[in-house]
C-alpha positions in Angstrom: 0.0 0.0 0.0 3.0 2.4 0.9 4.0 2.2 -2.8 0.8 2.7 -4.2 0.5 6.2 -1.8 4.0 7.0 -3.0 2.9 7.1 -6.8 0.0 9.1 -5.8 2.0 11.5 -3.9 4.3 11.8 -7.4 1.5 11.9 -9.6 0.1 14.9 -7.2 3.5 16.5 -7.4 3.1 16.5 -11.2 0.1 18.1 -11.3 1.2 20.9 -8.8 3.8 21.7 -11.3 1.3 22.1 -14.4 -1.2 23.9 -12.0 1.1 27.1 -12.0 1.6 27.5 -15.8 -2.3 28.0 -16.1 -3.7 31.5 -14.1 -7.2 30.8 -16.0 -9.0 27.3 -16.5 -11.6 29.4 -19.3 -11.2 32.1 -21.9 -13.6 34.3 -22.7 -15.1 33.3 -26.1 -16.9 36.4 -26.3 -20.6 37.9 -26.4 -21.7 34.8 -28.7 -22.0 32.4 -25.9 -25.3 32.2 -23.8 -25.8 33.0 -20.4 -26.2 29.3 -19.6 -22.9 28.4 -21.1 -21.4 30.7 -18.9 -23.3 29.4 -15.7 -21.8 25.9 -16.9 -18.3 27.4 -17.2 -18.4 28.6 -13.7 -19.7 25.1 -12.1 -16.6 23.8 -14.3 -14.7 26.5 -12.6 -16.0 26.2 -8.9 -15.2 22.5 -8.9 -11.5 23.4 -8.7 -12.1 26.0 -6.3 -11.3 28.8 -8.5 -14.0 31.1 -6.9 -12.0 34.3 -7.7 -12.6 33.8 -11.2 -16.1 31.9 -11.2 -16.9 35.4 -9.0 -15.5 37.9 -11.5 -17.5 35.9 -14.2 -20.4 35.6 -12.5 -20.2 39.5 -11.8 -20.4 39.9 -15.8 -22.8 38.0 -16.0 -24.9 39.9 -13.4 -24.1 43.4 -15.3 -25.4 42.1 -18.3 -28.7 41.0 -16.8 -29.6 44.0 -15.0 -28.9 45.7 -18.4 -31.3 43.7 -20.0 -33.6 43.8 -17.2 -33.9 40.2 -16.6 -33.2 39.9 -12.7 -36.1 38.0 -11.5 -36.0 35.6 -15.0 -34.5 32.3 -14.0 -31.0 32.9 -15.6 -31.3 36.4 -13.3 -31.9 34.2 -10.3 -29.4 31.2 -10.9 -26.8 33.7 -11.3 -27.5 35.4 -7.8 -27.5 31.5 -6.6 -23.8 30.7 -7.8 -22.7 34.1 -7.0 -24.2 33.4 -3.1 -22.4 29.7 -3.3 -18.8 31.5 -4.2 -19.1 33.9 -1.5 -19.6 31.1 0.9 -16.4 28.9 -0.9 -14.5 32.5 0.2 -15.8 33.0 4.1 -18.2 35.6 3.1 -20.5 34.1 5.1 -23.0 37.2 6.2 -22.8 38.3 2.2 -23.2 34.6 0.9 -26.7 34.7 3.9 -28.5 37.2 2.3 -28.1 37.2 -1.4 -29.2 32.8 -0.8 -32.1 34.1 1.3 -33.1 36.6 -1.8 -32.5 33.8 -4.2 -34.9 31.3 -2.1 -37.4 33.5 -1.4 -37.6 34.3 -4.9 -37.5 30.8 -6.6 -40.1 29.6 -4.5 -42.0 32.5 -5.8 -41.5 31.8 -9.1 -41.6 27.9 -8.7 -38.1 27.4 -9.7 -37.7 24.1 -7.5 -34.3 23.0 -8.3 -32.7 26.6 -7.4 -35.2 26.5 -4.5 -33.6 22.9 -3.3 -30.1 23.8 -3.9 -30.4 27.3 -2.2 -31.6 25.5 1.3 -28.9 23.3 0.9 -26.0 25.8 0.8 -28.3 27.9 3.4 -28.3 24.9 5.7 -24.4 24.7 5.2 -24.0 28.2 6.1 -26.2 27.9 8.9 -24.6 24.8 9.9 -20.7 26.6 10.1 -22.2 29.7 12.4 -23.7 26.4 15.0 -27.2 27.7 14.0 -28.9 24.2 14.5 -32.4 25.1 14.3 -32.1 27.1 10.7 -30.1 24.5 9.4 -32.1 21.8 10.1 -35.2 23.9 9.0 -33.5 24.7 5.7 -32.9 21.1 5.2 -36.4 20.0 6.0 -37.4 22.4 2.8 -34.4 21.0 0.5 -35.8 17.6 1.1 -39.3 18.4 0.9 -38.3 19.9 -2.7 -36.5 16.9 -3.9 -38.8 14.4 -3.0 -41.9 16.0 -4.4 -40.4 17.1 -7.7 -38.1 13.9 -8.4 -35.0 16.2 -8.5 -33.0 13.2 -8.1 -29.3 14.9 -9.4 -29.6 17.0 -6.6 -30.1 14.4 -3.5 -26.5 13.4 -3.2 -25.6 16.9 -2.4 -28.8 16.7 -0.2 -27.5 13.9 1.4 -24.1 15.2 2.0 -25.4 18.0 3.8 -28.0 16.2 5.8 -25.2 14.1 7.3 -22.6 16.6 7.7 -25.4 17.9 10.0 -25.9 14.5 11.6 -22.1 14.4 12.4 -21.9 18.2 13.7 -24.8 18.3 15.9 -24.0 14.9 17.2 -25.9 12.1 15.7 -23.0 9.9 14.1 -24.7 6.7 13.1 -27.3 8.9 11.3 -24.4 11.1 9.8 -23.1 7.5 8.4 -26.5 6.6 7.2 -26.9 9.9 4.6 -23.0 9.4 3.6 -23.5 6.1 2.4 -27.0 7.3 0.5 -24.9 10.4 -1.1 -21.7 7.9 -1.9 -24.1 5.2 -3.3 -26.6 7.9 -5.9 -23.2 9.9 -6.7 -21.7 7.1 -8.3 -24.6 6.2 -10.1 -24.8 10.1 -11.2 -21.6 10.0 -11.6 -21.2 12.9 -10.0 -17.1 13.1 -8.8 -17.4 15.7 -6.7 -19.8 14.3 -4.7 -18.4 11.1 -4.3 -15.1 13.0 -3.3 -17.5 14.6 -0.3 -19.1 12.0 0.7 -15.8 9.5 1.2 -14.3 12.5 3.2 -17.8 12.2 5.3 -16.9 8.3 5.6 -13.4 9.0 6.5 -14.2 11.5 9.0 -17.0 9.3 11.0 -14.8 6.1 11.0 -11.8 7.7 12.6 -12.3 5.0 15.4 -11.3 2.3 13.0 -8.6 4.3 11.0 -7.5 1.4 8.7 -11.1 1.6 6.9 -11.2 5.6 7.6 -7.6 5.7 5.4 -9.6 4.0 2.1 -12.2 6.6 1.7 -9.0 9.1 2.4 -7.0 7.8 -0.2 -10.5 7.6 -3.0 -10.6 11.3 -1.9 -7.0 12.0 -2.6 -7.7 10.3 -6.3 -11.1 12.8 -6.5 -9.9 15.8 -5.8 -6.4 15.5 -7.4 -8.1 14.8 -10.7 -10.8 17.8 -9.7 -7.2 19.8 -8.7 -9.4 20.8 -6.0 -6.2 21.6 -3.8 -8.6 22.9 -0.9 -10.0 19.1 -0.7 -7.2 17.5 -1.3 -5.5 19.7 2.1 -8.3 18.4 4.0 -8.0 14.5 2.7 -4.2 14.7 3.5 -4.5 16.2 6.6 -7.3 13.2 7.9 -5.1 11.0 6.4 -1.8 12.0 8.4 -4.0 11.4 11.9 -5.1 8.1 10.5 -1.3 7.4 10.7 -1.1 9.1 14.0 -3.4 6.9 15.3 -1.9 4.0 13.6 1.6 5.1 15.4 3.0 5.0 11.6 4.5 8.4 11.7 7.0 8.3 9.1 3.9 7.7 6.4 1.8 10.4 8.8 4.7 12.8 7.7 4.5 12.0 4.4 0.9 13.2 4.3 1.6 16.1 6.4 4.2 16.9 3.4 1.8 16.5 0.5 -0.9 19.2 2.3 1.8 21.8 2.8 3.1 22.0 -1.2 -0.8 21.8 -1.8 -1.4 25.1 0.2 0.1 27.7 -2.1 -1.8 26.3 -4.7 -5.5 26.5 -2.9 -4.7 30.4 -1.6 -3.1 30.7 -5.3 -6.9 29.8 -6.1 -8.5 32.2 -3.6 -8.4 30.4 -0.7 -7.7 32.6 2.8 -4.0 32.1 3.5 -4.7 32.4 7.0 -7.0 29.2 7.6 -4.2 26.0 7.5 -3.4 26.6 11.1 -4.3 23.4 11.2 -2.2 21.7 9.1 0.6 22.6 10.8 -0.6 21.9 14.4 -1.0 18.4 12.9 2.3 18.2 11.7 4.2 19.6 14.4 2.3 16.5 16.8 4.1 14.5 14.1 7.2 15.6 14.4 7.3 15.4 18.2 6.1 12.2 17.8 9.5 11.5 15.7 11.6 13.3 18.7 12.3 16.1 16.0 11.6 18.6 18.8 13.2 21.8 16.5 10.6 21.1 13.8 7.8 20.5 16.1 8.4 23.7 17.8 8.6 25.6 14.4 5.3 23.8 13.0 3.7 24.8 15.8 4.9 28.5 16.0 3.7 28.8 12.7 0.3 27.5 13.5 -0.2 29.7 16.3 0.9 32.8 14.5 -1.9 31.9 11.7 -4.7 31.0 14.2 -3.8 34.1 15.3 -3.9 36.3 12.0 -7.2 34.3 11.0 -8.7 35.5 14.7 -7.2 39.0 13.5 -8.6 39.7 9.9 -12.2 37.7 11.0 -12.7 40.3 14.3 -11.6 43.1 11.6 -13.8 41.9 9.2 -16.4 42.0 11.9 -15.5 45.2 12.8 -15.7 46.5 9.4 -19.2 44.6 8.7 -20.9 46.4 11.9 -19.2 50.0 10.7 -20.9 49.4 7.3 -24.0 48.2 9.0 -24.2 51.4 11.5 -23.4 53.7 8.4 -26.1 52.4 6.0 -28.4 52.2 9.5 -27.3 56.3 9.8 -28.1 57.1 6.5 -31.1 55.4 6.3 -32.2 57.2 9.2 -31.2 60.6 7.9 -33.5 60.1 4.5 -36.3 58.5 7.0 -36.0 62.1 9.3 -35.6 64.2 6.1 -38.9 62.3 4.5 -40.7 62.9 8.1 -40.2 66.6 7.6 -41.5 66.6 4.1 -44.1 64.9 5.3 -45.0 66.8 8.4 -44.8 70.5 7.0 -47.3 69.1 4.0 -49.3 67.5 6.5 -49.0 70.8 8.4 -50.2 72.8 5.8 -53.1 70.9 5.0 -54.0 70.3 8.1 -53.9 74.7 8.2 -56.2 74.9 5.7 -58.6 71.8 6.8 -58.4 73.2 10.3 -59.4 77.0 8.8 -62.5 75.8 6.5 -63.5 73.8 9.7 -63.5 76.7 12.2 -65.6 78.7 9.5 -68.4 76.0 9.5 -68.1 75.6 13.0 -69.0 79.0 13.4 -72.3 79.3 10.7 -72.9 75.5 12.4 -72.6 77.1 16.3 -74.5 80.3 15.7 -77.2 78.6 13.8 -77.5 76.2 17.3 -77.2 78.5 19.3 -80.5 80.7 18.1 -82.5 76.7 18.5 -80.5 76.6 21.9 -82.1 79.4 23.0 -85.3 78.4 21.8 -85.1 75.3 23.5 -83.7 76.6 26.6 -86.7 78.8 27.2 -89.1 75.6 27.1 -86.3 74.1 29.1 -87.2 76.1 31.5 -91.3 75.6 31.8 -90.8 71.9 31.4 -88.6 72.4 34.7 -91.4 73.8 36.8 -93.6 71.5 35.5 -91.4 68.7 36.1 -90.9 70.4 39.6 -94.3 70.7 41.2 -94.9 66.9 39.7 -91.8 65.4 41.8 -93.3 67.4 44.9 -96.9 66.1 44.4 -95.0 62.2 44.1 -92.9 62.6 46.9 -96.1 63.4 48.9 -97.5 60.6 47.7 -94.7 58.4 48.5 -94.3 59.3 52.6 -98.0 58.5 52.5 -97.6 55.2 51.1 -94.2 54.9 53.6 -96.5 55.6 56.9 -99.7 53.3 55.8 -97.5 50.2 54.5 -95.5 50.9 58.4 -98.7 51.1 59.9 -99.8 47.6 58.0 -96.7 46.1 59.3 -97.4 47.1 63.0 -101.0 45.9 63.0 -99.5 42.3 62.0 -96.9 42.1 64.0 -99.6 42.9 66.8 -101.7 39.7 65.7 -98.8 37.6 65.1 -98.2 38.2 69.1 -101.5 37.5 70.0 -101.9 34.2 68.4 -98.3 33.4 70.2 -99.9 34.6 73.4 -102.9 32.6 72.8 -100.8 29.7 72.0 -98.9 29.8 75.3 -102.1 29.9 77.2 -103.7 26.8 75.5 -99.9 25.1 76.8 -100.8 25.9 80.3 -103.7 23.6 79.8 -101.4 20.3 78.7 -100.2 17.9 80.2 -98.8 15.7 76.9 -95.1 16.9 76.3 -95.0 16.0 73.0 -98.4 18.4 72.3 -96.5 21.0 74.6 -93.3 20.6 72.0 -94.7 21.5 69.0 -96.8 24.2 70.4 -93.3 25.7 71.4 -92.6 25.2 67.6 -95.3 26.5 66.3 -95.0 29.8 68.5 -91.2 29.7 67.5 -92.3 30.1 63.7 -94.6 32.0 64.3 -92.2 34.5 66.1 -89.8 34.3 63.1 -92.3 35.4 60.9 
């Protein structure tokens, strides 16, 4: 096997040596070509991780269709979705966010399924790098909604992919194996190399306990992205590779990995890669070189990792910096022209509210003198239908201290013979001898007393 790995490490020296004679993978052919032909030419491109110049294409491209006012056709909104997809292959993440939440929004609209699918996928990446486990899974649930009810069957390997790199992040690993092997098993029937590439990194990466089968889907990677010249991939494949080794103890061949990823790093920042994220690479091959007692190299590998992490922490808190200036400047300008519209709008609001107020206070006053000549009118029957009203309440509330003393005097008069059938009753008990009778006399007279 060490032979086989050693051609493969030639071949991939080979390659690195053509790589630099080419800048450009595509020439432009000129204004003959359609916009689809172009959108081909930049997947072609983004495969080898030449986002730099897929961008600059794809920013062409996007001139052109706003000149023709085309936009929101589907060429308009495919081109927004590869533009979203470069800017996340470059760390734009925030930028990549929102033009993919445009481009889904939109495609839905329109009932472009396929862009709708594979913008929830990248969205669910994006979300899935800034540890945002509820959007990602969301935006995943839609992707496979999509696929499933519109057969979109070349997209479910990247689907797949994605659905276990989510499984693996978030903790679910014999799920996260599940996917890979679905994505692994309809990319090769789709022949789809990149995805295959992907998903035997996936394999690699959630069989690390057993690093013997983890070092297979390593070394198909290596093939992949070698013939892709997808140097980012082939970093991250050499890298797993060299702590397969490690864990193997075999650190001569572990260092042999570690050698391959650091000639392929020029190359991927060469092809717009950030120079600043291969800290580590370096951490790993420092532990190797400890490993091997070569303390000097360790202690280089790993100086040199550190001052990275540290430039990476650097330019991502200036970014971050930068991205909330930008944000509190296009907030404060937006707020000026909101304030400077509000006092447009309040002196023409004040001036017709001038001349409302004016034409009101005129028919107030014809309204108020006409009312008050009726008022006056009214007022002076007001005034006999208050004595009348007046000697009537008098005559009632006569009437009603009348009623008061006979319905008192009713009341006495009752209460008077109520007593003198309990006096009668207490004379007939004198009489008794039965004490039952005598009882319910007493009850009787006890009712009666209530009442």
């Amino acid at each position: 096997m060490l032979s086989k790995r050693l051609l493969n490490f030639l071949a991939f020296i080979g390659i690195l040596c053509l790589s630099f004679q080419s800048s450009s993978l595509v020439e432009e052919k000129g204004l003959t070509r359609t916009w689809y032909d172009r959108i081909e030419e930049v997947k072609n491109i983004m495969e080898g991780f030449f986002n730099d110049e897929a961008l600059e294409i794809l920013r062409e491209l996007e001139s052109e269709i706003a000149e023709e006012g085309m936009q929101l056709s589907r060429i308009g909104i495919l081109t927004q979705l590869y533009i979203g997809d470069a800017l996340e292959k470059d760390q734009k993440d925030q930028e990549a966010i929102k033009k993919l939440l445009w481009v889904r929004e939109l495609s839905l609209d329109k009932g472009y399924t396929d862009i709708y699918a594979e913008t929830c996928i990248i969205l669910a990446l994006l979300y899935e790098k800034l540890d945002m486990q509820t959007d990602c899974r969301a935006n995943l649930h839609q992707a496979e909604q999509a696929i499933l009810t519109n057969q979109l069957d070349t997209i479910f390997p990247e689907f797949a992919i994605r659905k276990s790199s989510y499984y693996r992040v978030f903790g679910f690993p014999d799920s996260a194996i599940i996917y890979a092997k679905q994505a692994l098993e309809t990319a090769l029937v789709l022949e789809q190399q990149e995805q295959i590439s992907v998903a035997h990194l996936l394999l690699g990466m959630l069989k690390r306990d057993t690093p013997e089968e983890a070092l297979v889907h390593f070394q198909e990677c290596i093939q992949i992205y070698t013939d892709l010249r997808d140097y980012t991939g082939c970093i991250y494949a050499y890298v797993n590779s060299l702590r397969c080794y490690q864990r193997l103890e075999r650190y001569e061949e572990a260092l042999l990995y570690s050698d391959s990823a650091v000639m392929a790093i020029p190359i991927a920042i060469a092809n717009g890669n950030d120079a600043f994220t291969w800290g580590s690479v370096y951490s790993a091959r420092a532990e190797v070189f400890y490993k091997l007692g070569q303390i000097d190299s360790a202690w280089y590998n790993i100086n040199k990792a550190s001052r990275l992490n540290l430039e990476f922490e650097r330019r991502n808190n200036a970014q971050q910096v930068a991205e909330i200036d930008a944000k509190y400047n296009d907030e404060k300008k937006a707020q000026r022209l909101v304030e400077q519209e509000q006092v447009i709008k309040f002196e023409r609001q004040r001036r017709i509210f001038l001349t409302v107020l004016t034409l009101l206070f005129l028919g107030f006053s014809a309204i108020l003198t006409f009312y008050y000549l009726r008022l006056r009118t009214a007022n002076r029957k007001t005034v006999q239908q208050a004595k009348t009203i007046t000697k009537k309440n008098e005559d009632l509330s006569r009437s009603l201290e009348e009623q008061i003393i006979l319905q008192s005097e009713v009341h006495h008069r009752v209460k008077n013979n109520l007593q003198v059938i309990i006096s009668l009753l207490e004379i007939q008990k004198e009489d008794l001898t039965d004490s039952n009778a005598i009882q319910n006399l007493d009850a009787m007279a006890n009712r009666i007393y209530s009442m």
